[in-house]
ZANU-110011 format. One record per residue (C-alpha): residue number from 1; residue in three letters; x, y, z. Coordinates in steps of 0.2 Angstrom, whole numbers, padded with zeros to 4 digits, always signed. Example, Ala and Ser with C-alpha at 12.3 -4.5 7.8 and 13.67 -1.06 7.14 Angstrom:
2
[site 1 ala [+0062 -0022 +0039]]
[site 2 ser [+0068 -0005 +0036]]
END
This chain:
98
[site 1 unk [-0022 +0082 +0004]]
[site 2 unk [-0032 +0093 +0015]]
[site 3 unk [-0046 +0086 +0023]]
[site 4 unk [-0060 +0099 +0028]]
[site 5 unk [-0063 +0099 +0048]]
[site 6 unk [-0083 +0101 +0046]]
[site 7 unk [-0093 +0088 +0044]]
[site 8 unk [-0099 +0088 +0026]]
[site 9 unk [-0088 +0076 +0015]]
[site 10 unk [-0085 +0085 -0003]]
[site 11 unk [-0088 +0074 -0017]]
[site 12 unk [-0073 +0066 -0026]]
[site 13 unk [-0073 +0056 -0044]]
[site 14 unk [-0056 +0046 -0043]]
[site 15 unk [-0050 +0041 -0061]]
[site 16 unk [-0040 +0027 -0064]]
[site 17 unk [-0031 +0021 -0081]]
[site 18 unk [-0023 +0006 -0084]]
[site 19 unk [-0010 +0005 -0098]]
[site 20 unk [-0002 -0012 -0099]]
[site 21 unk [+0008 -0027 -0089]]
[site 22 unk [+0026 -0036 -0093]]
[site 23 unk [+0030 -0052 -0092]]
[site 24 unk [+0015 -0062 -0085]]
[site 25 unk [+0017 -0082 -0083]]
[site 26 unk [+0011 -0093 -0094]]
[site 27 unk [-0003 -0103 -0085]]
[site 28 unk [-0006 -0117 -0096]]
[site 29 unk [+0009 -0126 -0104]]
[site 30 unk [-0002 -0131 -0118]]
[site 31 unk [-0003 -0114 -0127]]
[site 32 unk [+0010 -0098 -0126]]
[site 33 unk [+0000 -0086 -0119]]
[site 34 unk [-0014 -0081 -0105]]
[site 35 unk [-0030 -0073 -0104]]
[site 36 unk [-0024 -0058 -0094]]
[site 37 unk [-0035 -0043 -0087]]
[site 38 unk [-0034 -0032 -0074]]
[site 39 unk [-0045 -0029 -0057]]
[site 40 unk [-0044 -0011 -0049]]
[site 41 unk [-0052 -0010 -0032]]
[site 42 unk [-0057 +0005 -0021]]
[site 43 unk [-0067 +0005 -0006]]
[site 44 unk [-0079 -0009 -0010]]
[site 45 unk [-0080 -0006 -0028]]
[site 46 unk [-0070 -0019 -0041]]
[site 47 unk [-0070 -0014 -0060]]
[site 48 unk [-0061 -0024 -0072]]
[site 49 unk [-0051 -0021 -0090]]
[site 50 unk [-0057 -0033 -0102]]
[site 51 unk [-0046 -0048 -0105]]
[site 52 unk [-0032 -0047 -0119]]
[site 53 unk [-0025 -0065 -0123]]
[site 54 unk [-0006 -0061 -0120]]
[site 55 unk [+0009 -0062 -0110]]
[site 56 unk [+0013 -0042 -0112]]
[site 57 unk [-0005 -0035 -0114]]
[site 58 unk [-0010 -0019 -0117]]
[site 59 unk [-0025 -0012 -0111]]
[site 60 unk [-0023 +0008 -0114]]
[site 61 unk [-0038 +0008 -0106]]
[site 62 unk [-0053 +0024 -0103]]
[site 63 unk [-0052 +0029 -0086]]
[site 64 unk [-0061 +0019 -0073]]
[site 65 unk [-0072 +0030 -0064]]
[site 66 unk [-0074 +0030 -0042]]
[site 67 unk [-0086 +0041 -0036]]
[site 68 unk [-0081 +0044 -0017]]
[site 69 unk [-0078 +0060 -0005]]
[site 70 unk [-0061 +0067 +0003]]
[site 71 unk [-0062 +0059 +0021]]
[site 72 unk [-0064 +0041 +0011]]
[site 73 unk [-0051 +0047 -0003]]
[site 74 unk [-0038 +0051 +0010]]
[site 75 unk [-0040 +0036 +0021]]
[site 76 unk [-0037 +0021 +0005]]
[site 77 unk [-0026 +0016 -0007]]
[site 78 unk [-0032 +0009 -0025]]
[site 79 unk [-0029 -0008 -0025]]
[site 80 unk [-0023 -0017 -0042]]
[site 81 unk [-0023 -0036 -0045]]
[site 82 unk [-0015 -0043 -0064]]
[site 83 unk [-0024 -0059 -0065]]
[site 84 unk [-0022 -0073 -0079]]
[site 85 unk [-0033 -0085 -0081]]
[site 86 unk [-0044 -0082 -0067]]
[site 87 unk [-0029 -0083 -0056]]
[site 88 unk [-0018 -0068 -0048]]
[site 89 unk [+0000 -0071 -0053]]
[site 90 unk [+0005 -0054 -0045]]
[site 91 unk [+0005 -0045 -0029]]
[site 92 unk [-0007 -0033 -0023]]
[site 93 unk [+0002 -0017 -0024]]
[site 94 unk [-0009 -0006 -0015]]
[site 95 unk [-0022 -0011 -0002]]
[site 96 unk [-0037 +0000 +0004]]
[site 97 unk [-0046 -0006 +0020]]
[site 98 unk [-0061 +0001 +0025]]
END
């Protein structure tokens, strides 16, 4: 991405969708399945899918929306955290630093 030289920063709305997970751990032995949901992180705002009680979920979500500009856009990387049961069982994919 081009990234204007001046000083003014153009306004950006990222859009994120997320769709679904495989294969999450069960994390209570009790019962066969986990409260799953999804956090997306960008810059220092965290949205979250709602929680779909499954070990496959689907969330086929809308798009979560990230108003930023194109110097912020260009310097981070969305961040995504699967999450069951209030704990992350997978790793960070992306990491956006400030």
């Amino acid at each position: 991405m081009l990234v204007p030289v001046c000083c003014d920063r153009l306004p950006v709305r990222l859009e994120v969708a997320v769709i679904s997970a495989k294969g999450l751990p069960v994390m209570n032995k009790s019962i066969t399945s986990t409260d799953a949901f999804v956090e997306v992180r960008f810059a220092d705002e965290v949205q979250k899918t709602e929680v779909v009680t499954s070990l496959s979920p689907h969330w086929n979500s809308d798009f979560f929306p990230f108003d930023t500009d194109e110097k912020q856009l260009s310097e981070c990387w969305v961040q995504f955290s699967e999450m069951a049961s209030h704990l992350t069982v997978v790793e960070r994919r992306k990491y956006c630093e400030q």
